[in-house]
Backbone as JSON, one array per atom type, in Angstrom:
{
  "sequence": "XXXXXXXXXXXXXXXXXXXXXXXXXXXXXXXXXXXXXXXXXXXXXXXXXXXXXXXXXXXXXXXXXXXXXXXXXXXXXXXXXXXXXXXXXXXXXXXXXXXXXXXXXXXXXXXXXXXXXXXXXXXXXXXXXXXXXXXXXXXXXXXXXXXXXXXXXXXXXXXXXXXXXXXXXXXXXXXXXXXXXXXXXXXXXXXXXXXXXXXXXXXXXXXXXXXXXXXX",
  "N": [[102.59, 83.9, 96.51], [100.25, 81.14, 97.67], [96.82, 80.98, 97.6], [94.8, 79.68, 99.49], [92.13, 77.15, 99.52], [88.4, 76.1, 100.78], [86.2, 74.67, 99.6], [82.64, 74.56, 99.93], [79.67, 73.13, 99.07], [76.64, 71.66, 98.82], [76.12, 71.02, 96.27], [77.06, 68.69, 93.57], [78.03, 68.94, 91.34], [78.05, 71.42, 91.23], [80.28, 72.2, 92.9], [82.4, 70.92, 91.95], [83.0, 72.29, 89.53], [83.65, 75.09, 90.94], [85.7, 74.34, 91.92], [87.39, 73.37, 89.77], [87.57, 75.7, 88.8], [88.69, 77.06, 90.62], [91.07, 75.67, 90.66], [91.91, 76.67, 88.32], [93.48, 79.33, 88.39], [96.88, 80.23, 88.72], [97.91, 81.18, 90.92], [95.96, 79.63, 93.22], [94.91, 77.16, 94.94], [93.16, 74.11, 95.58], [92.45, 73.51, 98.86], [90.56, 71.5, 100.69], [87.39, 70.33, 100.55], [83.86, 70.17, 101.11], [80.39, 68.97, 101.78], [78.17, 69.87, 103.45], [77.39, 72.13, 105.84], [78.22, 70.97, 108.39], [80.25, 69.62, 107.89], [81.69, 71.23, 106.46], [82.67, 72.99, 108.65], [84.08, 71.2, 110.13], [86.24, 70.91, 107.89], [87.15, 73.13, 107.92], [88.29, 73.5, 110.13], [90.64, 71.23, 110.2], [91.69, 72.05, 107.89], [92.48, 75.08, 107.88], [91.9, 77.01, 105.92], [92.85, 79.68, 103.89], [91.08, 81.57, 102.98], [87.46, 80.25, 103.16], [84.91, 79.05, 100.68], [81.4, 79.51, 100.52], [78.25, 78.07, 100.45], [74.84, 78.76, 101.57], [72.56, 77.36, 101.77], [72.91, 74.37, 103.06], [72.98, 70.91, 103.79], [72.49, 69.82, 107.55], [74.0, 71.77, 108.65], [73.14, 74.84, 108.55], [74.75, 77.63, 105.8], [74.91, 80.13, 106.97], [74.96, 79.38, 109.96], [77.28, 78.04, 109.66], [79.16, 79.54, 109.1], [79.05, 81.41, 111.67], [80.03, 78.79, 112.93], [82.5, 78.76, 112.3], [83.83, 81.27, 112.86], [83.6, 81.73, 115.38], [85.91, 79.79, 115.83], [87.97, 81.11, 114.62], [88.49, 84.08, 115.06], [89.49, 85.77, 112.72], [88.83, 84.45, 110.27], [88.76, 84.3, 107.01], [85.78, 84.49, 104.28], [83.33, 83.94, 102.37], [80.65, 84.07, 100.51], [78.55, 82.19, 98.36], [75.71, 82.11, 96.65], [72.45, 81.08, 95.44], [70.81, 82.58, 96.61], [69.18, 85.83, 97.13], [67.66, 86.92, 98.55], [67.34, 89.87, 101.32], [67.1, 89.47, 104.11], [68.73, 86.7, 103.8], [71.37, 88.09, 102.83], [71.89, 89.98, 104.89], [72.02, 87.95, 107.45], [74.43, 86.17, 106.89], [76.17, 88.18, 106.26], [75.86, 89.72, 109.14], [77.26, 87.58, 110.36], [79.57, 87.08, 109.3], [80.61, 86.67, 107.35], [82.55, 87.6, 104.94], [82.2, 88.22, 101.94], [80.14, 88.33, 99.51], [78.5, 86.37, 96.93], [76.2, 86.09, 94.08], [75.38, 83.15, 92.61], [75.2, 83.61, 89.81], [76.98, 84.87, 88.72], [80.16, 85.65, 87.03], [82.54, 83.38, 86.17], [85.35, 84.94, 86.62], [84.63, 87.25, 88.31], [84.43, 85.88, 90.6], [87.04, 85.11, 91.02], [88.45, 87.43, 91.6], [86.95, 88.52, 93.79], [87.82, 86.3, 95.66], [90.65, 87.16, 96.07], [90.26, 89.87, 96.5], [89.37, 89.13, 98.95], [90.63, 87.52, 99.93], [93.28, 89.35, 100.66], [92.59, 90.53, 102.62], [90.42, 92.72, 102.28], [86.83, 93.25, 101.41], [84.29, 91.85, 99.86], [81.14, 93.08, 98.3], [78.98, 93.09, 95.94], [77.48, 96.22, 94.68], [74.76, 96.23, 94.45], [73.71, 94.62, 96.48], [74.9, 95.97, 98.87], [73.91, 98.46, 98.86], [71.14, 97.71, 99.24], [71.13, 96.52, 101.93], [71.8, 98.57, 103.36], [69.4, 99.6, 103.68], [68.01, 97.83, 104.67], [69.16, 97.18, 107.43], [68.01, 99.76, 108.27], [65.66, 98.78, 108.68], [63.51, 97.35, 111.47], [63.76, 94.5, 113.19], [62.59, 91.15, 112.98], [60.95, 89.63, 115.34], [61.9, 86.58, 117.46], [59.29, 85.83, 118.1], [57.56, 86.81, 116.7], [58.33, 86.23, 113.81], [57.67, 83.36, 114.14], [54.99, 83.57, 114.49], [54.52, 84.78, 112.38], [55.04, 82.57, 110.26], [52.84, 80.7, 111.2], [50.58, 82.64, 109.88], [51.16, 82.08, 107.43], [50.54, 79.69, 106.93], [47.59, 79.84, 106.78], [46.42, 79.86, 109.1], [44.43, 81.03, 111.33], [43.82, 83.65, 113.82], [42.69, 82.63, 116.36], [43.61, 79.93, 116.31], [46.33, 80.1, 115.96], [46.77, 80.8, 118.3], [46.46, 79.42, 119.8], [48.0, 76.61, 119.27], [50.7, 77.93, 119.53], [50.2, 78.58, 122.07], [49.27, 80.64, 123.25], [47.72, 84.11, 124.1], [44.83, 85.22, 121.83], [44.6, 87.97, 121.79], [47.17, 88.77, 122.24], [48.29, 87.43, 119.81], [47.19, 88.87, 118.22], [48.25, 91.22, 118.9], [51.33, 90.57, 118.25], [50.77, 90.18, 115.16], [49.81, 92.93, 113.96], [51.96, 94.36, 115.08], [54.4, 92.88, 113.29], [52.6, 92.9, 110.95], [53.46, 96.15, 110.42], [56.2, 96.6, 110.98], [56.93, 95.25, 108.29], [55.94, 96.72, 106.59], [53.37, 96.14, 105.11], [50.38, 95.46, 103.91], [48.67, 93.82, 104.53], [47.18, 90.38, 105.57], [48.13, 88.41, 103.78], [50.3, 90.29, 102.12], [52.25, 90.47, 104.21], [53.25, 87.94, 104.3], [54.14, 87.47, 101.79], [56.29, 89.1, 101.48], [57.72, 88.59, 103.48], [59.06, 86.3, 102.43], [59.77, 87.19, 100.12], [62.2, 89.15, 100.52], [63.19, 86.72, 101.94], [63.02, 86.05, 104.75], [61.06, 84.52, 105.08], [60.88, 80.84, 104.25], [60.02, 78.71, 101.72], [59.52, 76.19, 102.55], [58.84, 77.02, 105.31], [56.2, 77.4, 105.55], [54.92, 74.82, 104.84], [52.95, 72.98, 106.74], [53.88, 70.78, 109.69], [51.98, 69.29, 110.88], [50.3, 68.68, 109.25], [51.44, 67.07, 107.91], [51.95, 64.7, 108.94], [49.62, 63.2, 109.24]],
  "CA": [[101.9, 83.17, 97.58], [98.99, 80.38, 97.3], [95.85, 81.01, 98.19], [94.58, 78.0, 100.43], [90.99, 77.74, 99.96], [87.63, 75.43, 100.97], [84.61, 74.73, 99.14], [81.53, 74.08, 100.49], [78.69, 73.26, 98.56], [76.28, 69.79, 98.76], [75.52, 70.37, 95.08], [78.26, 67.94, 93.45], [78.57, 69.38, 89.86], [78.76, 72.94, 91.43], [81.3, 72.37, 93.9], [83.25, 70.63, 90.59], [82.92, 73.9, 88.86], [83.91, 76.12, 91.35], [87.45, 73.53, 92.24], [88.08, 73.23, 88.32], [87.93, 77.64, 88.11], [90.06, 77.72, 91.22], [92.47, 75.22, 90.28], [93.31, 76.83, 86.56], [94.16, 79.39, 88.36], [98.28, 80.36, 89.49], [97.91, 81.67, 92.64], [94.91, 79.48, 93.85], [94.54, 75.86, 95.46], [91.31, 73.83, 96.91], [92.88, 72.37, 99.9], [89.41, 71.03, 101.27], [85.7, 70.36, 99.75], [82.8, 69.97, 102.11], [79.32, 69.07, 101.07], [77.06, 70.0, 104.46], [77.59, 73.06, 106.54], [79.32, 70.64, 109.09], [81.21, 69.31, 107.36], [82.39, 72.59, 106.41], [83.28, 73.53, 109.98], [85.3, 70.24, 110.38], [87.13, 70.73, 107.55], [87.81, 74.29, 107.89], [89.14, 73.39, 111.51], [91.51, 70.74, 109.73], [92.81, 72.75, 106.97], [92.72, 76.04, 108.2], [92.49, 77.35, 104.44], [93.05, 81.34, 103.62], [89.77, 81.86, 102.3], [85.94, 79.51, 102.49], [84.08, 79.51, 99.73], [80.46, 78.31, 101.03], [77.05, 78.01, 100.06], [74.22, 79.15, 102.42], [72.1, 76.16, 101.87], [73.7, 72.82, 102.94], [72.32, 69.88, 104.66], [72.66, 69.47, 108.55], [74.35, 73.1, 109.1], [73.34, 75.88, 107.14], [75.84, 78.24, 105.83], [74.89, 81.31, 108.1], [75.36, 78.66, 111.18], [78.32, 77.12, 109.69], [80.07, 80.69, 109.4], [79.45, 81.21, 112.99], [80.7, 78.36, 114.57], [84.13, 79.05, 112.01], [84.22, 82.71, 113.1], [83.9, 81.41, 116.92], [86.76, 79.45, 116.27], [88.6, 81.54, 114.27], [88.18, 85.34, 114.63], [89.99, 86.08, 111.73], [88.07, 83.6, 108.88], [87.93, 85.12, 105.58], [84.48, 83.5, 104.33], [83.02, 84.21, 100.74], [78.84, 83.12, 100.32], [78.12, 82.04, 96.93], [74.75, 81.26, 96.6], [71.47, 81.58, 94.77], [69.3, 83.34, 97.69], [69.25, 87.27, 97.31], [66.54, 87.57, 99.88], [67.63, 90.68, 102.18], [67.58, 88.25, 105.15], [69.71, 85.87, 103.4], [72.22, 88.27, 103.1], [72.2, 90.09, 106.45], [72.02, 87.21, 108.38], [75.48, 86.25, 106.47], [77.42, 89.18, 106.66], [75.86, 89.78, 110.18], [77.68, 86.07, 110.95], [80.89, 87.75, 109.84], [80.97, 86.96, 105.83], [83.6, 89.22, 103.94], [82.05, 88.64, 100.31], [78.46, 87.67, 99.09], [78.21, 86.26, 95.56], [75.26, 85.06, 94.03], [75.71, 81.67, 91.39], [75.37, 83.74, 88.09], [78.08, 85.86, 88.5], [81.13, 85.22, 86.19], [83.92, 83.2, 86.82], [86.35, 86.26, 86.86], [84.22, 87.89, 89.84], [84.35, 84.56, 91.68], [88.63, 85.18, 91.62], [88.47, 88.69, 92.33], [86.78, 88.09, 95.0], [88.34, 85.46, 96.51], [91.63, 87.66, 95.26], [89.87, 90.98, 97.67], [89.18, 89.06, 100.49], [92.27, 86.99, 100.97], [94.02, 90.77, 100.72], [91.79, 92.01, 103.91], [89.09, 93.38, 102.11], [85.29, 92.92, 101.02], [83.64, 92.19, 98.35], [79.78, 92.97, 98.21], [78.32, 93.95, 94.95], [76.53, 97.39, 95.23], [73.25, 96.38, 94.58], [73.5, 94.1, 97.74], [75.59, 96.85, 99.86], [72.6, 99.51, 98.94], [70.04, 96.97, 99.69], [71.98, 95.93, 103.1], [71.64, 100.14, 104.28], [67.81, 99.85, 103.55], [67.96, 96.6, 105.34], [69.97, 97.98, 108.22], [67.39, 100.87, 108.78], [64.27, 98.54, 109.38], [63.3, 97.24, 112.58], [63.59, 93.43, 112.78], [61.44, 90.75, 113.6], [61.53, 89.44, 116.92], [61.52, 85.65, 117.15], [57.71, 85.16, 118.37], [56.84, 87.42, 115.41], [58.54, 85.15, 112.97], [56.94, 82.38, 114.55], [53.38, 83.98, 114.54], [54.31, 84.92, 110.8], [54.86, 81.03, 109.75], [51.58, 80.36, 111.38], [50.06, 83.42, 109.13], [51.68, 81.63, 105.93], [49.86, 78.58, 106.87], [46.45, 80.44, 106.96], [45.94, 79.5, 110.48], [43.39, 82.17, 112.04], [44.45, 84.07, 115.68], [42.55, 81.73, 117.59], [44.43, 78.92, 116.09], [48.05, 80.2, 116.26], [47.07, 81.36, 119.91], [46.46, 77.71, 120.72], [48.97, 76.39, 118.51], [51.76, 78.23, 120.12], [49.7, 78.49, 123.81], [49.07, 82.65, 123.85], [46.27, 84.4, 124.03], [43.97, 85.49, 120.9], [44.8, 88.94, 121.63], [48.48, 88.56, 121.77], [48.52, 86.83, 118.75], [46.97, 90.2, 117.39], [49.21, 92.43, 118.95], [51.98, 90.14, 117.15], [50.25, 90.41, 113.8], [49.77, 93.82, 114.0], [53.49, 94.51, 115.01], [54.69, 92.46, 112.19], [52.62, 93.97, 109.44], [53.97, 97.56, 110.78], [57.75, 96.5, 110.2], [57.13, 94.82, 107.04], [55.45, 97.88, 105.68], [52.29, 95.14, 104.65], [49.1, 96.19, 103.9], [47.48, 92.75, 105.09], [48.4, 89.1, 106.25], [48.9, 88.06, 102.85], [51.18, 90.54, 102.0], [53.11, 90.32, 104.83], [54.02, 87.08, 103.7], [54.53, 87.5, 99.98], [57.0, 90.19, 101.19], [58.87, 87.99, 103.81], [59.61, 85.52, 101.18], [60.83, 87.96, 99.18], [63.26, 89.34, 101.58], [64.25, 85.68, 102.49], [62.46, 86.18, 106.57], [60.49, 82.53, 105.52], [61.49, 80.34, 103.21], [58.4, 78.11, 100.91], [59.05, 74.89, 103.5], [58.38, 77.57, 106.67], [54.56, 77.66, 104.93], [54.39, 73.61, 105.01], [52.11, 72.88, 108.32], [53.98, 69.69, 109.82], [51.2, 68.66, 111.77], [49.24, 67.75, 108.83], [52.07, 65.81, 106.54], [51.46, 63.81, 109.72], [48.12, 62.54, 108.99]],
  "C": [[100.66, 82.48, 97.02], [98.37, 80.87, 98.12], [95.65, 79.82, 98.58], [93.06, 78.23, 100.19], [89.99, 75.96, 100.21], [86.4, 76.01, 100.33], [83.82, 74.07, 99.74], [80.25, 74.27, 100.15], [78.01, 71.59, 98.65], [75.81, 69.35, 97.25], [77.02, 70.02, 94.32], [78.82, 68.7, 92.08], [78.75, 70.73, 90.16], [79.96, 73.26, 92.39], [82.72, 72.12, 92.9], [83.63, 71.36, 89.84], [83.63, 74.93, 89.59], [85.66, 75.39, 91.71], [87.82, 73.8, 90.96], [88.51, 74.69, 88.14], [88.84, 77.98, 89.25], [91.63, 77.41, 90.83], [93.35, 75.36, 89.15], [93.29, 78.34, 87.08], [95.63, 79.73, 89.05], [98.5, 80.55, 90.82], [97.13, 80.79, 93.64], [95.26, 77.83, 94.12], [93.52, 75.57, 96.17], [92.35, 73.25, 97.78], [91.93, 71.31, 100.71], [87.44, 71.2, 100.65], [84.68, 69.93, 101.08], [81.29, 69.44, 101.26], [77.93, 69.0, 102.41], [77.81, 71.08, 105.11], [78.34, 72.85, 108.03], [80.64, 69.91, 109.12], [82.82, 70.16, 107.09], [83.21, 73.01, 107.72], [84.43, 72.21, 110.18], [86.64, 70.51, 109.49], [88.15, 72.19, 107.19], [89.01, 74.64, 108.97], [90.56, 72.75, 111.11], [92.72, 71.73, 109.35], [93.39, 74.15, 107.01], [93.12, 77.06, 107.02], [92.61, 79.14, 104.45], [91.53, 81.85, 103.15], [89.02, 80.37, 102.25], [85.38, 80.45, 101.74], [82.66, 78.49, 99.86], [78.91, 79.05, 100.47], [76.47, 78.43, 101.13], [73.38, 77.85, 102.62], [72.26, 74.85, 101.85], [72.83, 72.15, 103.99], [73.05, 70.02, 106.43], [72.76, 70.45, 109.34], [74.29, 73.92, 108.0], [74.37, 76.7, 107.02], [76.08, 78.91, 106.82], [75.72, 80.19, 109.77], [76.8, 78.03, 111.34], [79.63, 78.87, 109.74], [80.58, 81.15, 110.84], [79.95, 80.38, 114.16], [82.13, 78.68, 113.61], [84.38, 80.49, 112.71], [84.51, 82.4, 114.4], [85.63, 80.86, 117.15], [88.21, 80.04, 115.97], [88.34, 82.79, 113.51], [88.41, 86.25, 113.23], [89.31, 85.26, 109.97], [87.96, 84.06, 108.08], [86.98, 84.2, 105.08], [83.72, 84.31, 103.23], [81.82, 83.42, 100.84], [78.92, 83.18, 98.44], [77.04, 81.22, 97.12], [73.72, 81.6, 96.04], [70.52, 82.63, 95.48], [69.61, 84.79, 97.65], [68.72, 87.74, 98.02], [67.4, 88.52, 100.87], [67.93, 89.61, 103.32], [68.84, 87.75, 105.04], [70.79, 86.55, 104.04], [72.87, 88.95, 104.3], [72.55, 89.22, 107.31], [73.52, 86.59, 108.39], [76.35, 86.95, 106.68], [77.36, 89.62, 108.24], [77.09, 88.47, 111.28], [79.07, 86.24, 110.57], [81.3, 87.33, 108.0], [82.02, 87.78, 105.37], [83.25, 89.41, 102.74], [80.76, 87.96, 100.09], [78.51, 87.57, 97.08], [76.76, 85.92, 94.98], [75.74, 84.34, 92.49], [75.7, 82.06, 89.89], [76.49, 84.72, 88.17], [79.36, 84.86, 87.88], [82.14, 84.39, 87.21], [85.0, 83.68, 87.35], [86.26, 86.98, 88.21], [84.44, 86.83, 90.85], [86.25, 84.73, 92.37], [88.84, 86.1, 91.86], [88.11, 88.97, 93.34], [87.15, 87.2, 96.14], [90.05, 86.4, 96.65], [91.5, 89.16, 97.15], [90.18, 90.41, 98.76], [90.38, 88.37, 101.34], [93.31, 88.75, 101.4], [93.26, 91.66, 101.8], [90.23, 92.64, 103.51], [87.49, 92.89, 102.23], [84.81, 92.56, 99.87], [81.76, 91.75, 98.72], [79.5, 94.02, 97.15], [77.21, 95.1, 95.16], [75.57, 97.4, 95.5], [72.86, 95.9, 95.96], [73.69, 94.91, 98.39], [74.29, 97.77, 100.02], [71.39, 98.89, 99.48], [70.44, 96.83, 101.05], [71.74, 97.27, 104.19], [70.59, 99.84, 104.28], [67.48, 98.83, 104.88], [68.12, 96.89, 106.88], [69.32, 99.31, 109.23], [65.96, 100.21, 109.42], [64.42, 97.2, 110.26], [63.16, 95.62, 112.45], [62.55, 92.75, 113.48], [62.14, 89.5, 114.77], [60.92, 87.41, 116.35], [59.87, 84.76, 117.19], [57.41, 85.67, 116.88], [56.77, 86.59, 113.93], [57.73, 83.66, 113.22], [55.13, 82.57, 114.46], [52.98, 83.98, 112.51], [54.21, 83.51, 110.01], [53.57, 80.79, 110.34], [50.67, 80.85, 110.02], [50.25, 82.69, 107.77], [50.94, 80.63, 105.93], [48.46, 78.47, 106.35], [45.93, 79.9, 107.81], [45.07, 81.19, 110.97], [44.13, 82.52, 113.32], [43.98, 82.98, 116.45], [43.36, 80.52, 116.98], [45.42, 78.59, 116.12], [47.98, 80.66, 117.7], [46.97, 79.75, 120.61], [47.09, 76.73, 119.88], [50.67, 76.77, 119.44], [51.69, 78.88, 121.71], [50.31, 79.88, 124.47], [47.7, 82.82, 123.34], [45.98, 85.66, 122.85], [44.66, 87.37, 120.76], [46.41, 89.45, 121.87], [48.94, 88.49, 120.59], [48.35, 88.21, 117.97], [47.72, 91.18, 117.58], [50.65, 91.61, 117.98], [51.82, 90.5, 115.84], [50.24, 91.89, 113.09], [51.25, 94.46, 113.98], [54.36, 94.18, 113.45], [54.0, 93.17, 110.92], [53.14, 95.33, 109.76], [55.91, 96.93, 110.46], [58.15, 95.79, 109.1], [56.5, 95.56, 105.99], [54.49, 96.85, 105.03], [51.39, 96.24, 105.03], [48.42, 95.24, 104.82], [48.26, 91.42, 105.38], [49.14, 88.46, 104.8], [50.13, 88.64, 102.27], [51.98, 90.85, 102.94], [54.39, 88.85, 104.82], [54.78, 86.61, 102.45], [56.04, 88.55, 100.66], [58.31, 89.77, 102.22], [59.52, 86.72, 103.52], [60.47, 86.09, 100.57], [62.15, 88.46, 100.21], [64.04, 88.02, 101.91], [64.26, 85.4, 103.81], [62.38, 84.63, 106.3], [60.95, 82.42, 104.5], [59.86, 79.71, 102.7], [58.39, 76.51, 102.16], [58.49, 75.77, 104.99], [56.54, 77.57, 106.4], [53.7, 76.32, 104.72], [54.01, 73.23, 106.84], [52.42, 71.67, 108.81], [52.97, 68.73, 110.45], [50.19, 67.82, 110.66], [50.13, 66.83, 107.48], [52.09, 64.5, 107.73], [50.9, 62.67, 109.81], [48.1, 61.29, 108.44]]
}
């Protein structure tokens, strides 16, 4: 039996790479390439391949978003992330969205068909270190969407009174936010609450650009 599969990546020489290692080899065919996260969903709807193979970061629809509208449409989706982001986030938010395999971009060619190999066959594939990271992950308390929103303020180095009239709450809100948030990010202070939801993959380095003043 062929595997049927879709790539979906917007970077051109890696999407080239990953078609050239499916197509040498026997078992495997690209039936569909994408290069935006809606793209992806269109052409997953088309081809209806046995296995996506998608990036997390694409233009228009990100991966995570593009998984869930394929999973909506098709409960069954086997769906493979290959992508550079290890951030905890990242990958929760992924396998939460119904993923079956998480790669990240330095892993061998070999793991790339074993994996695609697992998941067409029903299974999983998540390398341990992720899976162990994923329980840890799994045990702490998430952040609620104001919090995230209070926290991109914090990254900005906006002050309480400034994110309370910024996002039109009051000063001492803002602190019970702040407060909340460093308590489930195990932070000592505002800075490291943000150094630490970077790392994890919560904000990204553009959530920390202040649009109001590329404005100006």
């Amino acid at each position: 039996m062929t595997i049927r599969l879709l790539v979906a990546d917007d970077h051109l020489i890696v999407r080239m790479g990953l078609v050239s290692l499916i197509e040498s080899e026997d078992d495997m065919r690209v039936v569909a390439q994408a290069a935006s996260g809606r793209e992806a969903v269109e052409q997953y709807r088309q081809h209806r391949p046995d296995v996506a193979l998608l990036d997390l970061r694409m233009p228009e629809q990100d991966g995570t978003a593009a998984i869930e509208a394929i999973r909506a449409d098709d409960p069954a989706a086997r769906i493979i992330v290959l992508t550079i982001h290890s951030g905890d986030e990242a990958v929760y938010r992924a396998l939460h969205a119904g993923a079956k395999g998480y790669l990240l971009k330095n892993v061998s060619g070999d793991a790339i068909v074993q994996a695609v190999r697992a998941v067409h066959a029903g299974g999983s594939w998540i390398p341990p270190e992720i899976a162990a990271r994923m329980t840890a992950r799994m045990q702490q308390p998430p952040l609620s969407t104001r919090e995230i929103e209070v926290l991109k303020q914090v990254g900005r180095g906006l002050s309480n009174k400034r994110i309370a009239d910024r996002l039109s709450l009051s000063e001492s809100t803002v602190r019970t936010h702040v407060a909340s948030l460093l308590d489930k990010l195990g932070a000592d202070n505002r800075t490291h609450a943000v150094n630490v939801a970077l790392e994890r993959g919560i904000l990204g380095e553009g959530d920390l650009e202040d649009p109001s003043r590329s404005r100006r």
